[in-house]
N, C-alpha and C positions, 0 to 999 in steps of 0.2 A: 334691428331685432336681435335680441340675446340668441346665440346658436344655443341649444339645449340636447346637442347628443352627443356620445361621447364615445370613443371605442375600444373596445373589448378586445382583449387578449385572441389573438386565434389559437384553436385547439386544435393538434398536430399539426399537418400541413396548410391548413386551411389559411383563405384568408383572415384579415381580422375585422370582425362585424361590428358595425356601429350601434347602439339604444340610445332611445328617446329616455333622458332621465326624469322629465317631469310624469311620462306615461308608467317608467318603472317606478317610481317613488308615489304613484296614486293607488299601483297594486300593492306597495310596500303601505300605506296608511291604514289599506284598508284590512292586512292583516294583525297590526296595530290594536284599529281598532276593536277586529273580533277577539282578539286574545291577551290583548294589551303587553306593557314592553315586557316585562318579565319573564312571561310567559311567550312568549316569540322568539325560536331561537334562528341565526343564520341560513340553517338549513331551510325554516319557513319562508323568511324572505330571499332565497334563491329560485325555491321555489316558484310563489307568488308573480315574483318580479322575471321570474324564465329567463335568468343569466345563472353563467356558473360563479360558481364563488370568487375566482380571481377575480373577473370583472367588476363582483361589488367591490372588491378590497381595491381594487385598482381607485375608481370610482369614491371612495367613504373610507375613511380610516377605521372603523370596527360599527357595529351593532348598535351603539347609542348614535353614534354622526350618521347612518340612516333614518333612526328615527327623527333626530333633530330635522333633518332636511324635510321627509314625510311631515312634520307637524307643521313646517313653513307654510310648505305648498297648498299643504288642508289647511290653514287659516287664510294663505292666500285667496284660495279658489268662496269661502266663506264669506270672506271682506266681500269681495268679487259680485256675487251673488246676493247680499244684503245691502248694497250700493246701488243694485239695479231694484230692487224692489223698494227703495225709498229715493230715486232719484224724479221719481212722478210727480207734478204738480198736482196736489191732492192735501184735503188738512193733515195738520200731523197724527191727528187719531186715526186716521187709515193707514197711515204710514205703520204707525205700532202695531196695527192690526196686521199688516204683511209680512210684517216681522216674526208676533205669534204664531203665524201662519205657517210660513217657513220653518220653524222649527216645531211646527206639529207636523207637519208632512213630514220632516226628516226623521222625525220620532216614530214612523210607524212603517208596519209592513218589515219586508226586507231589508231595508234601510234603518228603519229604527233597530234592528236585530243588529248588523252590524256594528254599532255603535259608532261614539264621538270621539277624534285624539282628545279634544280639549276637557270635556267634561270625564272622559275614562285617565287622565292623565291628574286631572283636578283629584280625584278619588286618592291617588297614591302620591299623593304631591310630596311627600316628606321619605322617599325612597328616591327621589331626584336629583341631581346634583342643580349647585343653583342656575346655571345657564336654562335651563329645564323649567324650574321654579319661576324665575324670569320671565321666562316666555309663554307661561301657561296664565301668570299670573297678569301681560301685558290683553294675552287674550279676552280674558276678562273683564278686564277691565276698559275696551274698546268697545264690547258690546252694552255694558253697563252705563258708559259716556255717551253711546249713542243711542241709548232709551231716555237718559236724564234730557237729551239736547232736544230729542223730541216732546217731551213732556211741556216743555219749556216753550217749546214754539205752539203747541195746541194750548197750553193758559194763555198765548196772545192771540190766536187767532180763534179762540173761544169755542175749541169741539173737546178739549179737556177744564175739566172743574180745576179752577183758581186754590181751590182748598186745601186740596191734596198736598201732603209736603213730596216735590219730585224727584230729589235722590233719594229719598228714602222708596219711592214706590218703583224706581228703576233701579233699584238694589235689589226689590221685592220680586219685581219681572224678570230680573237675571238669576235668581235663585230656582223662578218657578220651570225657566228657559231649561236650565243645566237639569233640572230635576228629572223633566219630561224626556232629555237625552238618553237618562239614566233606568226611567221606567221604559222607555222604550226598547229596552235590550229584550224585554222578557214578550216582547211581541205583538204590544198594541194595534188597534187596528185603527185608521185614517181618522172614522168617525168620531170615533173615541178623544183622541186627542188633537182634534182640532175642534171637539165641545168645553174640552177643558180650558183650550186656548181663547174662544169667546166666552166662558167666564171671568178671565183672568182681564177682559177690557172693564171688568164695573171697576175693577182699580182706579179707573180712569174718571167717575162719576163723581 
């Protein structure tokens, strides 16, 4: 098992204390998320993350290598959570269905308020350096590939219409995915956007 803590400078006599970098770097996403990179300066993620500043420089060589690392983690924990909701034996139009699902619930409430690294990152894509660009754009593109795969497997097991052309409609559900991220800053509520999300299955018809 990866050790994931790492220690911190001690302040005057003290010892020097250890953090969990995965648990700092989930507080670090999530101020990210609410104010995105630009807008978040060190001081925020010292904050957030309750180390003093040495610690993060000790830890991340400046303001971008923590967010890089926070956007890892938040795609990790993503992948993570979207593996377990399609690892069911179940047709693939349910599967899609869980998917939608998952990012209506993430879209609303408190949650939707906070926003998304991926899709708040997506918005400013072209103030990125390319490492950034890269990895926003790999994001992307893994949820996209795993709508298409799914699509793919309900035209053979016959709960998705044969008709439909399926990159194109899992272009169309990654578009409407990122969108609902993005409307959900301003506060949607559960019902809301998990009616939009059973809309979004007649794609499927």
């Amino acid at each position: 098992m990866t050790d994931t803590t790492a220690a911190a400078p001690a302040r005057g006599r003290g010892r020097p204390r250890e953090f969990d970098i995965d648990a700092a770097l989930d507080k670090a996403a999530a101020v990210f998320c609410e104010r995105g990179f630009h807008a978040t300066s060190i001081v925020d993620l010292t904050d957030a993350m309750e180390l003093a500043s040495g610690s993060v420089y000790k830890a991340f060589k400046d303001k971008q290598s923590v967010f890089v690392a926070a956007f890892d983690r938040s795609l990790t924990r993503r992948d993570e959570s979207l593996r377990r909701a399609v690892e069911a034996d179940a047709p693939a139009r349910d599967l899609i269905h869980r998917i939608l699902m998952f990012h209506a619930d993430a879209s609303s409430g408190a949650t939707g308020k906070r926003g998304c690294m991926l899709a708040g990152s997506a918005m400013v894509l072209g103030t990125f350096d390319a490492d950034v660009v890269q990895r926003v754009n790999a994001g992307l593109r893994k949820t996209e590939l795993l709508l298409a795969t799914l699509i793919r497997a309900g035209q053979k097991d016959g709960s998705i219409s044969k008709r439909i052309d399926g990159d194109a409609t899992a272009r169309l559900m990654l578009c409407m995915l990122q969108g609902m991220r993005v409307v959900g800053k301003t506060g949607r509520a559960r019902a809301q956007m998990r009616q939009a999300a059973d809309i979004a299955m007649k794609l499927l018809d």
